[in-house]
N, C-alpha and C positions, 0 to 999 in steps of 0.2 A: 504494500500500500504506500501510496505516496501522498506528501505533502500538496493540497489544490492551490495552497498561493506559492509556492517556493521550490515544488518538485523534490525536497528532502526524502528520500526512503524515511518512510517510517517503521518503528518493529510496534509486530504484534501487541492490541492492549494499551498503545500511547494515546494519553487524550490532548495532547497538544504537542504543536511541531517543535523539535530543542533547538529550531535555526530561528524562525522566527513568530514564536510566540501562538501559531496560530490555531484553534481547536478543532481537535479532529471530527469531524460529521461523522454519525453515526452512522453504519451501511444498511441496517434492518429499521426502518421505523419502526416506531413501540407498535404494542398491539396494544390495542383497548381490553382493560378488561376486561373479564371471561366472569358469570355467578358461578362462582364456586357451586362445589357436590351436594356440602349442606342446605345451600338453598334450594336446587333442584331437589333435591330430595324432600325436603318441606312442600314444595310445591306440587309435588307429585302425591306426595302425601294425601292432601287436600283434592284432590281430583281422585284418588280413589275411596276416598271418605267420604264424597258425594257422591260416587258411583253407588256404592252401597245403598246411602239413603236411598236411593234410584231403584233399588233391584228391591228394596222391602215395599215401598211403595208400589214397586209392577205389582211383586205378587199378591199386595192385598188387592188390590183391582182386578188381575187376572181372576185370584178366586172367588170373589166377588162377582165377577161376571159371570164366569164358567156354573158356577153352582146355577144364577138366576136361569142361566138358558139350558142348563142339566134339568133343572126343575120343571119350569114349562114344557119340556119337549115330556118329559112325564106324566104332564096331567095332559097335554096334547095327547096324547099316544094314549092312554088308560083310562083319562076322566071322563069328561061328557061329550068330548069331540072324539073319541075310540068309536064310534059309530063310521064316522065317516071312511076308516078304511076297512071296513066290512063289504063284500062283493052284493053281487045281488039273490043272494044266496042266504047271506045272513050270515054267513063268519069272515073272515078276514083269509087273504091270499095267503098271507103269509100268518105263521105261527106268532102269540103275542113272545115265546119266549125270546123268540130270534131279538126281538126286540126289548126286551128286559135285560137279554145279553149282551147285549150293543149299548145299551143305558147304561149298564153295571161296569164294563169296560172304557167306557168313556168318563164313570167314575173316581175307579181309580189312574188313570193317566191325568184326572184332573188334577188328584191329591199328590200325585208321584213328584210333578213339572213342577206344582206349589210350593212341597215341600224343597227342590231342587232350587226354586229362586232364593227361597229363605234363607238357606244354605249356602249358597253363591255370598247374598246379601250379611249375611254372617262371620262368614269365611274374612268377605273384603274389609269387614267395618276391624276384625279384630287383628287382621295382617299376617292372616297364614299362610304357609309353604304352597300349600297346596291348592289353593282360592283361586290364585288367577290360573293354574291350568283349567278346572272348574268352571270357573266364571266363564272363560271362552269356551267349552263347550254347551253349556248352558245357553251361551249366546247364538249358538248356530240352531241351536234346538229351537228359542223362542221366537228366530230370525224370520218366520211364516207368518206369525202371529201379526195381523197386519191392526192398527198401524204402531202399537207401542208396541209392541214385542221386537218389532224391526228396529224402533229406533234405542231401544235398550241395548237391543242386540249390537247393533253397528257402535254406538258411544263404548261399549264395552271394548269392541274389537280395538278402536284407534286408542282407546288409553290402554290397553294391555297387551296388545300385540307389538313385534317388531324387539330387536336387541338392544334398543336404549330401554325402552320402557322396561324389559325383564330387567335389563341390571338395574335399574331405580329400583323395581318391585322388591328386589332382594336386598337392596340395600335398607328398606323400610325395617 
């Protein structure tokens, strides 16, 4: 490196030229600084500690809804409107059990996904190991669910997927 007003060879590490005084220019401009790990990790903190609230919230709505339309589709089906899918015959094409099977099965995948949000929702709020692999499968599962379930789903995906966001998660 040389001197820019004098041509002096400079060595390595001189902040000013020893011929004529003058100070050496830096070759890297500084960098701005960078938030430190602690902050991002605070910050990530917080974004999956509202995720959470987010996923207790789906599930009481999801179960909430699911039961209402569980329910009606059974007095549909059984109560005073069970006439209407009776032929002209007077019983029904199909068996009512098919259909008390299909109720019963539809029951428990309701209580399964439910207890499945809680769980995710649980997982996130208290920072375990295991939550966010959970959580993103949870997320692909509720991903159907139009229109929260989708947008749970996706919010979950963009904060916990990708290899920044794992090492933050592990860093929590």
């Amino acid at each position: 490196m040389y001197c820019s007003g004098c041509g002096q060879v400079l060595a390595p590490g001189q902040t000013a030229c020893p011929q004529c005084g003058r100070p050496v220019a830096p070759l890297i401009p500084p960098v701005p600084p960078v938030p430190d790990l602690e902050f991002q990790v605070q910050t990530y903190a917080g974004k999956v500690k509202a995720l959470s609230v987010v996923w207790f919230i789906y599930a009481a709505i999801y179960l909430i809804h699911r039961v209402a339309s569980l329910t009606f589709a059974k007095h549909f089906l059984f109560g005073p409107f069970g006439p209407m899918f009776r032929g002209p015959w007077g019983h029904s094409p199909l068996p009512p059990e098919l259909f008390a099977g299909i109720l019963g099965f539809r029951w428990t995948i309701m209580v399964l996904k439910a207890c499945l949000a809680v769980v995710v929702a649980w997982g996130l709020m208290e920072r375990a190991p295991w939550a966010r692999v959970l959580a993103i499968v949870a997320a692909f599962v509720f991903l159907l669910n139009i229109p929260f379930g989708t947008a749970v789903g996706v919010w979950t995906m963009v904060v916990l997927m990708g290899y920044r966001n794992a090492t933050l998660y592990d860093q929590l």
